[in-house]
C-alpha positions in Angstrom: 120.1 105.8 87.3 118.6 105.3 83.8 115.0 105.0 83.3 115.7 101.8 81.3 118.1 100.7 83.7 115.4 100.7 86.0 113.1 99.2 83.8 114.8 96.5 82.8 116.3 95.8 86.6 112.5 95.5 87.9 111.9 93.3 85.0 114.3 91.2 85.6 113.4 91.1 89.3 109.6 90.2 88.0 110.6 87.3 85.9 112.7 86.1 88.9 110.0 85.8 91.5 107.4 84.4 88.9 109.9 81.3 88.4 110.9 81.3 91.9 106.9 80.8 92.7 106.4 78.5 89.3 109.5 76.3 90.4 108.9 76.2 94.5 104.9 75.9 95.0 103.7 75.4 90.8 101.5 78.0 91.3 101.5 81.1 88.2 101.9 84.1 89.7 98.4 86.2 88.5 97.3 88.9 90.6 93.4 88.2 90.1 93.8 84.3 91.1 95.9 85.3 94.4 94.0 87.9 95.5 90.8 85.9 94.7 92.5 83.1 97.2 92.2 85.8 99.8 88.7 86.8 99.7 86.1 84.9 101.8 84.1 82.5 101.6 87.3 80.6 99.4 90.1 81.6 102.1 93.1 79.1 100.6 95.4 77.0 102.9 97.9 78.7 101.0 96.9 82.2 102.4 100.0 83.3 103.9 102.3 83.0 100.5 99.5 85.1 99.0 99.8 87.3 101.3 103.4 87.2 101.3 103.1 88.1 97.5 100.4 91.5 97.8 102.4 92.2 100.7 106.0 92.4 98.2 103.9 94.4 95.8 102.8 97.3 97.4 106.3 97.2 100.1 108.5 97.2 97.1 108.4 100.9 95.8 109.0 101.7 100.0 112.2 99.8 99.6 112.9 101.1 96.1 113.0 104.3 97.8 115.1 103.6 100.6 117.8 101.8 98.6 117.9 103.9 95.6 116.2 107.4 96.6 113.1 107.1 94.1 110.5 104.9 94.0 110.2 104.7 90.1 106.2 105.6 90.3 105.4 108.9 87.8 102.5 110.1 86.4 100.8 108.3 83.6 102.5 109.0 80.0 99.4 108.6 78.4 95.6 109.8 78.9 92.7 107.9 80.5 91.2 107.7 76.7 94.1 104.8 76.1 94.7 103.0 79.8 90.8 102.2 80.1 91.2 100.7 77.0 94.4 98.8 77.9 93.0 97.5 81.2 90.2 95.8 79.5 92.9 93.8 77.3 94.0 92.2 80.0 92.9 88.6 80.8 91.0 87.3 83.8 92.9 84.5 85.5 90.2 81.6 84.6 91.1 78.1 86.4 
């Protein structure tokens, strides 16, 4: 399969499940908010569907690999000198 093939399959599979949560429970899916939910001492009630969703991010390269023989993790294109950078451009989930 095509790397961008790839790319733009798992994108597409992204963008899917972010609706599917936006459109069933309301909730936006960020990472730092639903992990936060699962840290004590604020356990949500919700904590199974955040579970659910941490559980679906580090199963899905496993099932990548068992459907299509690779799980589409490589080594970094870039050096640490530009993804420390990049990570701090990212925004904290603030609610």
């Amino acid at each position: 399969m095509h790397p961008f093939l790839s790319a733009v399959i798992g994108g597409v599979l992204i963008g899917f499940s972010v609706v599917l949560l936006m459109f069933l429970s309301g909730r936006i899916a960020g990472i730092s908010g639903i992990v936060g939910g699962l840290l004590p001492p604020k356990l949500a009630d919700d904590w199974r569907l955040r579970l659910a969703f941490i559980a679906g991010l580090l199963l899905s390269p496993l099932i990548l690999k068992a459907i299509a023989g690779f799980n589409g993790i490589g080594a970094p294109t870039v050096g640490f000198a530009i993804l420390i950078p990049a990570g701090f451009l990212l925004a904290p989930d603030r609610r």
